[in-house]
Each structure stands twice: as C-alpha cells, then as structure tokens.
C-alpha positions in Angstrom: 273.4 -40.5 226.4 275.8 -41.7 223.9 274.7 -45.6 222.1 276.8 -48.0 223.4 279.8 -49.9 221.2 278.3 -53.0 219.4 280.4 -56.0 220.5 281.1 -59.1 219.1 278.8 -61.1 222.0 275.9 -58.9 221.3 274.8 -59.4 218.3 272.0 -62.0 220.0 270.8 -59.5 222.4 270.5 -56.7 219.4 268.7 -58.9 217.4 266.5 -59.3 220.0 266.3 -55.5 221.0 265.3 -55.0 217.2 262.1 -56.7 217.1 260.7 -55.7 220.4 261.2 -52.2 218.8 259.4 -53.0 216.0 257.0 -54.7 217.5 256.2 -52.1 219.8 256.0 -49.7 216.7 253.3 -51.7 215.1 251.6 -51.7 218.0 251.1 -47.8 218.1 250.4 -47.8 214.6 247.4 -49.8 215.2 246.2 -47.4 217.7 246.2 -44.2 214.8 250.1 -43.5 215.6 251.4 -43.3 211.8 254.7 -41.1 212.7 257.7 -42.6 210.8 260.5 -44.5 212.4 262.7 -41.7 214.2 266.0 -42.8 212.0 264.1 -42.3 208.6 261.7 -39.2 209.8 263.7 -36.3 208.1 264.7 -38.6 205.0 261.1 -39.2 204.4 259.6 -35.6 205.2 262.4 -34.1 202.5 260.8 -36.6 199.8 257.3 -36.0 200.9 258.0 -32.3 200.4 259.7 -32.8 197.4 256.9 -35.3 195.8 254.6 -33.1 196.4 256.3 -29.8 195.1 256.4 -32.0 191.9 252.9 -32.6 191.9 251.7 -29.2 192.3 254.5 -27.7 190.1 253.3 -30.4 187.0 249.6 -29.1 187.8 248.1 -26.1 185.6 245.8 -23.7 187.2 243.4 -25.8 185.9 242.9 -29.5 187.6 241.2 -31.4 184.9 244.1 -29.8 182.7 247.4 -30.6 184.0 250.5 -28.5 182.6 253.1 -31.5 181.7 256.4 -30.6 183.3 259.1 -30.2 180.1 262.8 -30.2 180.4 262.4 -27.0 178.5 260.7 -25.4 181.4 262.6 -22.3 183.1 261.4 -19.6 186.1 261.1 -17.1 182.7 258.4 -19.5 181.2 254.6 -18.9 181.3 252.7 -21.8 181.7 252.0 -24.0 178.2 249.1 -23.1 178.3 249.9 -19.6 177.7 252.4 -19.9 175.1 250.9 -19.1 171.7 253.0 -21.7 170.1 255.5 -24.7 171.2 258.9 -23.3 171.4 257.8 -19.6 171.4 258.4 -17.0 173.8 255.0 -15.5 173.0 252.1 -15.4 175.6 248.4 -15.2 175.0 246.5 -12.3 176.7 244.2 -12.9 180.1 242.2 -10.4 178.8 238.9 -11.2 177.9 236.5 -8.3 176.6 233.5 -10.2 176.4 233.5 -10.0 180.7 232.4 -6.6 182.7 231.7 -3.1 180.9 234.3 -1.9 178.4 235.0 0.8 176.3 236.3 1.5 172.5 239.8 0.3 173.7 238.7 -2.8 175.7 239.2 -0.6 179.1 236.7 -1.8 182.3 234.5 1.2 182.8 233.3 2.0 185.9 230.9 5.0 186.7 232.2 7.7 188.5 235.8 7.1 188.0 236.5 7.9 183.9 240.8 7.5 185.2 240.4 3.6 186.5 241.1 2.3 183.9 242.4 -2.0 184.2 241.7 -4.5 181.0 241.1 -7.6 183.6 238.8 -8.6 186.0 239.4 -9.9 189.3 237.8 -13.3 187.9 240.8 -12.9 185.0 243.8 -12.3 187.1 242.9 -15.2 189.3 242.3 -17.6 186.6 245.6 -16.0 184.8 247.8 -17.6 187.6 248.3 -14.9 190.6 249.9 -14.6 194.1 251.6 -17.3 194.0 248.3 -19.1 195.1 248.1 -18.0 198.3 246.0 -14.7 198.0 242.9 -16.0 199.3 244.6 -18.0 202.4 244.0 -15.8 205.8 247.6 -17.3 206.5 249.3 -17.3 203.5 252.7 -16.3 202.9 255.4 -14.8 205.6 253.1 -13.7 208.5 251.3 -11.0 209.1 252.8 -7.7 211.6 249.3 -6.7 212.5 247.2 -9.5 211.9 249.6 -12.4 213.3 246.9 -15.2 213.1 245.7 -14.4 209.7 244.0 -11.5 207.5 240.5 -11.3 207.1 240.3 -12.8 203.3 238.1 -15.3 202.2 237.9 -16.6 198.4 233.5 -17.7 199.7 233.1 -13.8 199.5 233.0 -13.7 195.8 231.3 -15.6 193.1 232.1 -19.5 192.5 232.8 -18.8 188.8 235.6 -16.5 189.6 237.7 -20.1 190.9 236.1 -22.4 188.8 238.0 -25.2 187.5 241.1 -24.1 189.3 243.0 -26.6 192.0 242.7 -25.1 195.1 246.6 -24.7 195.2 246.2 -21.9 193.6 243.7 -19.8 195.0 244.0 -20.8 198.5 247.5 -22.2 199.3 249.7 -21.9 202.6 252.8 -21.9 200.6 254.0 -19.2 197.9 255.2 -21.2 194.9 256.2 -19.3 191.8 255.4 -21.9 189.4 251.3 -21.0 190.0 251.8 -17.6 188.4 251.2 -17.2 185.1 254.8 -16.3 184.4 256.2 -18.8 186.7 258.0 -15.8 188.6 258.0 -14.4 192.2 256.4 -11.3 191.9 255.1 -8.7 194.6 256.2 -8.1 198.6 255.2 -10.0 201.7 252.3 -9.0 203.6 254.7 -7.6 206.3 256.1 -5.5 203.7 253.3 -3.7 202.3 252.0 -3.3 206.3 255.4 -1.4 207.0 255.0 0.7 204.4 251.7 1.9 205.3 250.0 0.7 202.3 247.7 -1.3 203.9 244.0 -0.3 204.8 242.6 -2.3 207.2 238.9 -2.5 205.7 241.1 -4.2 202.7 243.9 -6.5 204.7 245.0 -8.1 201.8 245.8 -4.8 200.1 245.1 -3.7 196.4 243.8 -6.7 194.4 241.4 -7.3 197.7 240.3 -3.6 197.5 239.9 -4.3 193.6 237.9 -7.5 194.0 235.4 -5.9 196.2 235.3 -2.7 194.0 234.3 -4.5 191.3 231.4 -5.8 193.2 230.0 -2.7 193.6 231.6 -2.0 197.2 232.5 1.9 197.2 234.0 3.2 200.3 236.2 7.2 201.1 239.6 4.4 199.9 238.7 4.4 196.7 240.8 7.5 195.1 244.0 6.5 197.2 243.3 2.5 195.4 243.1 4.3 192.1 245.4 6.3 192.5 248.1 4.2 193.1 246.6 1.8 190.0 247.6 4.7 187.9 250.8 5.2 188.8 251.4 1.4 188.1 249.2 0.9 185.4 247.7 4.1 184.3 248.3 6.3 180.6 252.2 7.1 182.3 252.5 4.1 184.8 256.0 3.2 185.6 255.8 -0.5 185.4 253.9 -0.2 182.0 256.4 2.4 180.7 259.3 0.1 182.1 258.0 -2.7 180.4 257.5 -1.2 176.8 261.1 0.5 177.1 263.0 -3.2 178.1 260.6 -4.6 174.8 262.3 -2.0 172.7 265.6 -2.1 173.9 265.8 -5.5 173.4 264.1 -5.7 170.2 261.2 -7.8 171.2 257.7 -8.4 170.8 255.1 -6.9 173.2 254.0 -10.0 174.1 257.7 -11.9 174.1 257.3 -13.2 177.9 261.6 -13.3 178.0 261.0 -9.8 178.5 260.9 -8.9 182.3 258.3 -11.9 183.2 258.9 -9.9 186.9 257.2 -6.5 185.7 254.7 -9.0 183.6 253.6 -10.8 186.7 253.5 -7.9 188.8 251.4 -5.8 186.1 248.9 -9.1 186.2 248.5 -8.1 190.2 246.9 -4.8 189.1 244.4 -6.1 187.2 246.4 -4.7 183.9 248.2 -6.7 180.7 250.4 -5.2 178.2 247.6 -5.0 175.0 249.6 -4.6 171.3 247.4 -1.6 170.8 248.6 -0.2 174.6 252.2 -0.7 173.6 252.4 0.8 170.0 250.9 3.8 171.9 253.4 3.8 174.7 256.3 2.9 172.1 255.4 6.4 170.4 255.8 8.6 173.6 259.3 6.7 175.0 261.0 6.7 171.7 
C-alpha cells in the first residue's frame, strides 16, 4: 500500500510515529536483532561489500605482510611483492629448487614418470597466489553441476606448511577475486565448465591441481597418465601455453619474465604447477624462431 501524503497538520503525529519506530528498533536489537534499518539496508550492504573488497584487495597473500594498495596498481600487475624492482614490469620466480626432488634443470622428478616434468610444488603455487583463493573451499566459485552442495576438497588434507602464513582469503575463500593471484588476473574456467567438458574425475573433484597435490604426496592411482598427459600438452617440452607465451615475449620484444606479457597465459601456467624459467625460454626461443 502506497505511504500516505504528509500534510501540514501531521507533522505532530509523525514525530510521534518516528520514535515509537525507533524505539521499537532498539528494542529488538537488544534481543540479538542487529539487521539495519529497512531504508538504509542496501546502502549499507553496498559499503560493507565494498570495505571489505578493499581490505582483502590491500592484503598480500601473506597476513603479517600486507601488499599497500598503489595508484599505480592495474589487473596486469603482480603483486609488489613479486616485482623485482619498483616501477618494473619484471616478476620474481615461485620457483624454489631447494623443495622436492629435482634434476640438472631444476625439473620435479618423480619415479616412474621421466615426462612429468613441473618446476613448482603444490606448496609453491599456493603460496605464489592461485585460484583466485577459493581452490580449497568445497563451495567456491560458480556452483558445481554434479556436486551442487560442494566438491569434496579440503585444504586439512595436506601439510600446514603448504598455507603457512597466508590469510585464509586466499586458500579458502567463497568468492573468486582476481587480485589474490599472483598476476592479479582471472585465470582458468568455472567448476561447471571443466565438468561439461568431461575433464573432471571424480576421485579428484577439483580437477588437475587437486589431482597434482595428492600426486605429489605419493597418491598413485590408473588417472595418472590422462593428468600427465594433459600437463604436457600445457606445460610440457611443446606445450601450447608455454610456446604461446615465449612467441607473445618475442613478438613484443620483451623479457621472459616482463609480467605485461600475457599475465592470463602466466597465471594460468602457475595453475599447472609450471613458471616460465630464463633457461626454459632461451630454449623455446630457439625452436619458434
């Protein structure tokens, strides 16, 4: 029903009408009621949001190392952290040879499977800035087709020091949010996406990097030439997304490591456990010239 006109003998009985409402606001407030006044609810819940998406945007991966928020800072930016020098385009690796068995050229090795070949661990990608932070939240993301209420993923399944020191926003958020990867880009399909497909095995409902995580543990099941197979074709000695990346760097003149260059491909790369090295690309360079 439509308010009634305000007239000029009512003012009184509005007044009035006022603080009964407000009284009887307080009074459910005091009994645990702290819902907003119905006239300011979506104002408030748009600055709530938005507060917060400022928060976690100013955040690094790291919590007791908060990225400061510049007016220099662009969707093509990696993290400060990353950046090898203020006002450089150039990003430090993720990859770390002193973790897991490696060979000559910093490679993982793994017994059994000379062709699997990634330079990060699952403990690096994570820490790197991945997913968008919501890898290891059953309901993160767009839903699920087949598993509507949530995948079967839990970050408790695999060690503590693989999420140490990182805010939980990034590991276990309900929300995608590009500025959590390292190259501050949306990278990667929704769940539903990768189900369609047909992509998805449902011992692994997360998909590739979940397969990966519990590889590296030790886990070997009858998946694991289909997983590596389709790692090579990303990743591997004539992956696609490597080769793609190398031939943008030399078309436009740039270093290996410039992160202008298709932060997309760089992002997605980072989701199969792989970084461009120098050493990989002046090898690559040769064979796409």
């Amino acid at each position: 029903m439509a308010p009634k006109r305000k007239t000029a003998s009512e003012p009184q009985k509005e007044s009035e009408g006022k603080k009964a409402k407000t009284a009887s606001k307080t009074s459910k407030k005091g009994q645990g009621d702290t819902a907003p006044q119905k006239d300011a609810n979506k104002p408030a819940k748009k600055s709530s949001t938005a507060n917060a998406s400022a928060k976690s945007s100013s955040k690094g991966p790291h919590s007791e190392k908060p990225r400061t928020k510049t007016a220099s800072d662009s969707p093509t930016e990696p993290p400060k952290a990353f950046l090898m020098k203020e006002g450089s385009s150039l990003v430090a690796t993720s990859v770390d040879l002193k973790e897991g068995k490696r060979n000559k050229d910093g490679f993982l090795v793994f017994d059994g499977h000379p062709e699997f070949k990634p330079n990060l661990t699952p403990k690096q990608v994570i820490q790197a800035g991945s997913f968008g932070g919501i890898y290891f939240n059953p309901k993160g993301g767009k839903p699920s087709i087949k598993h509507p209420k949530g995948v079967d993923v839990s970050h408790t399944e695999f060690p503590e020091d693989w999420f140490e020191g990182l805010h939980p926003d990034y590991y276990i958020a309900r929300k995608y949010v590009a500025k959590r990867n390292k190259f501050q880009v949306k990278a990667g399909q929704a769940q539903e996406a990768w189900e369609n497909s047909g992509w998805i095995n449902d011992q692994d409902q997360r998909g590739w990097f979940h397969w990966y995580c519990r590889f590296y543990q030790g886990r070997r099941t009858d998946d694991d030439e289909r997983q590596i197979g389709r790692w090579k074709g990303v990743c591997g000695e004539k992956g696609r997304w490597k080769r793609s990346l190398v031939n943008k760097c030399l078309s436009a003149g740039k270093a290996w490591n410039d992160a202008s260059v298709s932060p997309v491909v760089r992002q997605s790369l980072l989701h199969w456990a792989y970084e461009i090295t120098e050493k990989q690309f002046d090898k690559m360079a040769k064979q796409v010239k």
